[in-house]
C-alpha positions as CSV (number, residue, x, y, z in Angstrom):
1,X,-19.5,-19.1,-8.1
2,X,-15.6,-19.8,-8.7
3,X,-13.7,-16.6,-10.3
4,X,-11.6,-18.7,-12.3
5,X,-10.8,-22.2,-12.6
6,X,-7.2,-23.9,-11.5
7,X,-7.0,-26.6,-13.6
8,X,-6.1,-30.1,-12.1
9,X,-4.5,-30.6,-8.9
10,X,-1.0,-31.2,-8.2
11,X,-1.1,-34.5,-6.9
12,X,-3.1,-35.8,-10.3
13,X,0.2,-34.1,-12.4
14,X,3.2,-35.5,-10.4
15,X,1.4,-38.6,-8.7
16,X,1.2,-39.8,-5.2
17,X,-2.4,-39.7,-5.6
18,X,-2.6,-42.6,-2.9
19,X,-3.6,-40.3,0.0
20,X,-0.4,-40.6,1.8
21,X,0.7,-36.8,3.4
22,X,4.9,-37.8,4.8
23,X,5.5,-35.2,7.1
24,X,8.8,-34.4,5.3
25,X,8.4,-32.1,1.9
26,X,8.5,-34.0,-1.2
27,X,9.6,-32.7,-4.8
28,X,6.4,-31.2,-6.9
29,X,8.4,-30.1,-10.2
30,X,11.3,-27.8,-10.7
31,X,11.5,-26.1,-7.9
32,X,8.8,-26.4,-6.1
33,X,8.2,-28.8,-3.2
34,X,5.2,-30.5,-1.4
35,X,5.3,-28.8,2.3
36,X,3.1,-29.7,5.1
37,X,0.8,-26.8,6.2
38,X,1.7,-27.4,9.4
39,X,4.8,-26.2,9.0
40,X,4.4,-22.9,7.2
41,X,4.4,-20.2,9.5
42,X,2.5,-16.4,9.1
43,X,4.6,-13.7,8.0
44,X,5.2,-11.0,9.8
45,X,5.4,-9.2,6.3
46,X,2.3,-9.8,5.1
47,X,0.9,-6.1,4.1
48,X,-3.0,-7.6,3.8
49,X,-4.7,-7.7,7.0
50,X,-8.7,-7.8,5.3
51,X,-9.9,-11.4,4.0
52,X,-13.0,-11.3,1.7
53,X,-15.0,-14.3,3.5
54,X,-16.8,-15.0,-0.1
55,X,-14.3,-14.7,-2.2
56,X,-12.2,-17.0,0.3
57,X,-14.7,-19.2,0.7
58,X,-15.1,-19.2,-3.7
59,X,-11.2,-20.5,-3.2
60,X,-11.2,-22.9,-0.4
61,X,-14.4,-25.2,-2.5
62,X,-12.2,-24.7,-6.0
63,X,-8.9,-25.9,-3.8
64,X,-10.9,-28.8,-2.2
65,X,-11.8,-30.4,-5.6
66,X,-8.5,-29.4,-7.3
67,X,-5.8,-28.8,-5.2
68,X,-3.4,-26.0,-5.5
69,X,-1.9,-25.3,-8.5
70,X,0.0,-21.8,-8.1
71,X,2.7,-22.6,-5.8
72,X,3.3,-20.3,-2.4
73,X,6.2,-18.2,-2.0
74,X,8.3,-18.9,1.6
75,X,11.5,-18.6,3.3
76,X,13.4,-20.6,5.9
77,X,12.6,-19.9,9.7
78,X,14.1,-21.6,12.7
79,X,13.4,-25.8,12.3
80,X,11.3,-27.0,15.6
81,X,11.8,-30.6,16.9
82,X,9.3,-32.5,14.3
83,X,10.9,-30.8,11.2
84,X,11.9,-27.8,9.7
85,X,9.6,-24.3,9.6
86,X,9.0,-21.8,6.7
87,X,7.6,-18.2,6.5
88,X,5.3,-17.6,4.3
89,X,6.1,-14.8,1.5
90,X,3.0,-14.7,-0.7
91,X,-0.2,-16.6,-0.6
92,X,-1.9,-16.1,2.6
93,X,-5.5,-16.7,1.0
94,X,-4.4,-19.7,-0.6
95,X,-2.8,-21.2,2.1
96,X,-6.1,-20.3,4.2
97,X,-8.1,-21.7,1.7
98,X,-6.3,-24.9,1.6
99,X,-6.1,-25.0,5.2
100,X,-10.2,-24.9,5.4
101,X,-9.9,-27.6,2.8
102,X,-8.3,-29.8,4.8
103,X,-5.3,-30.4,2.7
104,X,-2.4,-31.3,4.5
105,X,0.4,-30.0,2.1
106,X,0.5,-27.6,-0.5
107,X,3.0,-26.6,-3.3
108,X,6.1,-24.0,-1.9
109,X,8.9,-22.3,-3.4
110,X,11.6,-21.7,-0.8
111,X,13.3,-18.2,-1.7
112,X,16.2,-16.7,0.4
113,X,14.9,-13.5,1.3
114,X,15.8,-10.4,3.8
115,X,13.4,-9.0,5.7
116,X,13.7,-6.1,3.3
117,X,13.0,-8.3,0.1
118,X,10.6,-10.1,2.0
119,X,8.0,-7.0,2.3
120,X,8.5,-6.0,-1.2
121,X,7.8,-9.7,-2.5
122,X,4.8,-9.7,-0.8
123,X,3.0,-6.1,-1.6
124,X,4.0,-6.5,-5.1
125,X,2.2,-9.9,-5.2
126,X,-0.5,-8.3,-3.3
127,X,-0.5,-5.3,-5.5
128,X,-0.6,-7.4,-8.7
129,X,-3.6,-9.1,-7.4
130,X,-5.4,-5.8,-6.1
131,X,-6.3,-7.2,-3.2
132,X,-4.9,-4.5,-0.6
133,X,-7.1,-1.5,0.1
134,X,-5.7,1.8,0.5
135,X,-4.6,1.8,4.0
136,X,-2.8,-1.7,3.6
137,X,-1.2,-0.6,1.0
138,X,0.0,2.7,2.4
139,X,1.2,1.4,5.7
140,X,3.4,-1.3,3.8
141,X,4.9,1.9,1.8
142,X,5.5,3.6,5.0
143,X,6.9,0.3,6.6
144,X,9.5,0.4,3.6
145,X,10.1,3.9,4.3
146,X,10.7,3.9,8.4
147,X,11.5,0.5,8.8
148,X,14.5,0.2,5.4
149,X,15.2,3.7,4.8
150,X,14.1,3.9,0.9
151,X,12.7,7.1,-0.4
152,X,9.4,7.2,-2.2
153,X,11.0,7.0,-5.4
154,X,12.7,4.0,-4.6
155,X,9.4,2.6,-3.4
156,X,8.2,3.5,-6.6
157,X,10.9,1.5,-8.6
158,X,10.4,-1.5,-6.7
159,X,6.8,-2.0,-6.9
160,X,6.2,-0.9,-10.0
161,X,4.4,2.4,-9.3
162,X,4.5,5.8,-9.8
163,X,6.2,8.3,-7.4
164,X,3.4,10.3,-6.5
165,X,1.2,6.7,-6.0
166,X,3.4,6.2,-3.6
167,X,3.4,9.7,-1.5
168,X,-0.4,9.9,-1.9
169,X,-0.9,6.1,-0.2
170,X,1.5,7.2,2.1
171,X,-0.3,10.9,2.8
172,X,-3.4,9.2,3.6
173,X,-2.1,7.4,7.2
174,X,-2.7,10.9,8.5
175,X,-6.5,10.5,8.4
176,X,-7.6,9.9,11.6
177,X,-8.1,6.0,12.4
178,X,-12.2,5.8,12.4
179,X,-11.5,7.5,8.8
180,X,-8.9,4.7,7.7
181,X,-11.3,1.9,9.1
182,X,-13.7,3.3,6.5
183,X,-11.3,3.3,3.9
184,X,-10.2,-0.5,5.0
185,X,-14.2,-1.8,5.3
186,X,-15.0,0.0,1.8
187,X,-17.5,2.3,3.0
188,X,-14.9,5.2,1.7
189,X,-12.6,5.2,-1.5
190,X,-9.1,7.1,-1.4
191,X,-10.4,9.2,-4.1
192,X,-13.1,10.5,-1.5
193,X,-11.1,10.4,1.4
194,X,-7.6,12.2,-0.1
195,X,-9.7,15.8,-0.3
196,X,-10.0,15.4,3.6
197,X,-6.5,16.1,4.1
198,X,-7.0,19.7,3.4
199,X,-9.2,20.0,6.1
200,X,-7.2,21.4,9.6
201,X,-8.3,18.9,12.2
202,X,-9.1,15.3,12.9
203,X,-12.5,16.0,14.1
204,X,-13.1,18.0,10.7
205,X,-11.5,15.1,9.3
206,X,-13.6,12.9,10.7
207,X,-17.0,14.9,10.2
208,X,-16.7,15.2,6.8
209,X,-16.0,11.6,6.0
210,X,-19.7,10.6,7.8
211,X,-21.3,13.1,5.7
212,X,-19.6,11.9,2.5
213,X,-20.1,8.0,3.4
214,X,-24.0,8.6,4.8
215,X,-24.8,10.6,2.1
216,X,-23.2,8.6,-0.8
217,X,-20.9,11.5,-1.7
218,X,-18.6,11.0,-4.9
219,X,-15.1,12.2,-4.8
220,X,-15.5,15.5,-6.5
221,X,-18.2,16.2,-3.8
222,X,-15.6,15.4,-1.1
223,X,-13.6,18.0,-2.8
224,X,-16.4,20.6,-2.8
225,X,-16.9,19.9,1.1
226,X,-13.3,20.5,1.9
227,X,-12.9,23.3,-0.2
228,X,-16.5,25.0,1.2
229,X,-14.6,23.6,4.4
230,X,-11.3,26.0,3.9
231,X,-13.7,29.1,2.4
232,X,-15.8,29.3,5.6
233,X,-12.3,29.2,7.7
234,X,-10.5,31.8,5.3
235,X,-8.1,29.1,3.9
236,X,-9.3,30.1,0.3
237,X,-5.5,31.8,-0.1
238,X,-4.1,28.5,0.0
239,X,-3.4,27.9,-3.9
240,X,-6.7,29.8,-4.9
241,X,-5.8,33.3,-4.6
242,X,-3.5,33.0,-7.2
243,X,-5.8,31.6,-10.3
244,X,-5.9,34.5,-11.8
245,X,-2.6,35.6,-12.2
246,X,-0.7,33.5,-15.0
247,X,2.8,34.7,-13.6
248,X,2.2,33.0,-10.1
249,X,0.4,30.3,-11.6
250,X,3.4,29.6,-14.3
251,X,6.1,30.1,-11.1
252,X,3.7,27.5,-8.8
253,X,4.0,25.2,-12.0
254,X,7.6,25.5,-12.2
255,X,8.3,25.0,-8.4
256,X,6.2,21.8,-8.5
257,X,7.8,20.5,-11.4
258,X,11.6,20.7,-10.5
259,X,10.8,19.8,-6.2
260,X,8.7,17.2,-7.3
261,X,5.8,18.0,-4.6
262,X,2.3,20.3,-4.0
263,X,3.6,24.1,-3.6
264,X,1.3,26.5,-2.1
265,X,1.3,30.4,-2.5
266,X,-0.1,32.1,-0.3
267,X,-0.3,36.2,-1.0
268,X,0.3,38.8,1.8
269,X,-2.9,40.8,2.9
270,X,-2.1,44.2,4.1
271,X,1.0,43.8,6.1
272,X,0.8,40.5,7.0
273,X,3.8,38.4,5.1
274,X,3.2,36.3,2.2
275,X,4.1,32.4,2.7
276,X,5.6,29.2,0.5
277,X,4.5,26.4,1.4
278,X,5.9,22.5,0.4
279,X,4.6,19.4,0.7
280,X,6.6,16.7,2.6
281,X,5.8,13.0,3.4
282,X,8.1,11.7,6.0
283,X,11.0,12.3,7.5
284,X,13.0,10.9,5.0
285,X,11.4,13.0,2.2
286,X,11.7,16.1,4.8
287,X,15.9,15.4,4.5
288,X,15.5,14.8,0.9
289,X,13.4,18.0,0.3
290,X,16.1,20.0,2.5
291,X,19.1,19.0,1.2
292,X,17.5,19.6,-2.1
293,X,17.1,23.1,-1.6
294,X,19.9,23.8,0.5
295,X,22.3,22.5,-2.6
296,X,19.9,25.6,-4.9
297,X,20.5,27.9,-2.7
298,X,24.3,27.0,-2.3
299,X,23.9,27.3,-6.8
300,X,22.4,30.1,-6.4
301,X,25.0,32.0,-4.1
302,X,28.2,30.9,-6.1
303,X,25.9,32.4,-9.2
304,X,25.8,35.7,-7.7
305,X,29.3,35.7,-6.6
């Protein structure tokens, strides 16, 4: 069954309906020109790397009896002998659709677009669709992050999302690989996976997420098995020791609210020294986080002077 109808095609709004496919693009409306699909290259952008065959199918039979209306997004690459060569920006499944169609063009904007600009056009489109999973979108965060240098908050600005969105998408890459295939197949939702990061190793990791996916755990299940997890290897200190004590709990509060990240207390026993412990992300937010608290302490000193 087709999700939702595109209208007429193309070719029955601006003409040319007499079968005829010229190798060279031709003008389809303001701005927005009839390319051969031969000529549209993949992007090496492109954050989605999972194809719904239904749902792609569902597209290909509504583009083969009415062409494509919503126009894909490329860019200029290098022209080859019979003509020139774009990369494609956003609309992979439609230009796989229409390629299992059979049609020969399709309906392009041509953008002039860094590599930087690139990426984020195509997650955003991506993301307004909600067609990445989790670990798509997470690695094109972290590809933003390593590859351009932008903090999570500038992440954040560009796509349209929240900080912490971000970091969270981000935090989950450390899940071991069989774990993130889950995620990527479905079998496993971020909200049931994200409570495995507490857990100290990749095989504890990995454990868990069987027992959650074979037994149809929910998410706050995944969070009683982690924390059951930390309680059986004494990790209950880690932010529970503190619950009832208002002061801590108001200080944890405060800490979180002005660095922006999960702060852990955890309280000396005997002898042995109590410890503060801070979230970080990446490397970048690792700089941010210590020149952030270098520049309090330097606040601090002058205060006292």
């Amino acid at each position: 069954m087709i999700r939702k109808p595109l209208g007429r095609g193309l070719d029955a709004l601006i003409g040319g309906g007499d079968g005829e496919n010229a190798a060279r693009p031709r003008e389809a409306g303001p701005g927005v020109t009839m390319t051969p699909v031969a000529q549209i290259l993949p992007g090496p952008y492109q954050p989605r790397q999972s194809f719904n065959p239904e749902r792609l199918e569902e597209l290909r039979r509504a583009i083969e009896s009415q062409g494509v209306i919503e126009p894909l997004i490329v860019r200029r690459a290098a022209s080859a002998a019979d003509g020139p060569r774009y990369e494609l920006i956003a609309g992979e499944r439609r230009l796989r659709a229409a390629r299992a169609a059979g049609l020969e063009t399709v309906p392009v904007i041509v953008r002039e677009l860094n590599d930087r600009a690139a990426l984020e056009m195509s997650l955003v489109e991506n993301l307004a669709r909600e067609e990445l999973n989790a670990v798509e979108e997470g690695r094109a965060f972290a590809r933003l992050s390593r590859e351009f240098g932008l903090s999570h908050d500038q992440i954040a600005a560009r796509i349209g999302k929240s900080r912490p969105h971000v970091s969270n998408a981000i935090r989950l890459l450390d899940l071991p690989e069989p774990v993130l295939e889950m995620i990527a197949e479905g079998r496993l939702s971020a909200g049931q996976a994200r409570p495995l990061l507490a857990l100290p190793s990749a095989e504890a990791r990995l454990s868990a997420a069987r027992r959650i996916v074979e037994g149809g755990i929910n998410a706050r299940g995944a969070e009683e098995i982690a924390s059951a997890h930390r309680r059986r290897n004494g990790g209950a200190s880690h932010g529970a020791s503190h619950a009832s004590d208002p002061n801590l709990n108001a200080l944890v509060e405060e800490l979180q609210r002005a660095l922006k990240r999960k702060v852990r207390v955890v309280r000396r026993r005997g002898k042995t020294p109590g410890r503060l412990e801070l979230d970080y992300y990446d490397d970048n937010d690792l700089t941010a986080l210590a020149a952030m608290l270098a520049a309090a302490g330097s606040r601090l000193a002058s205060a006292h002077q």
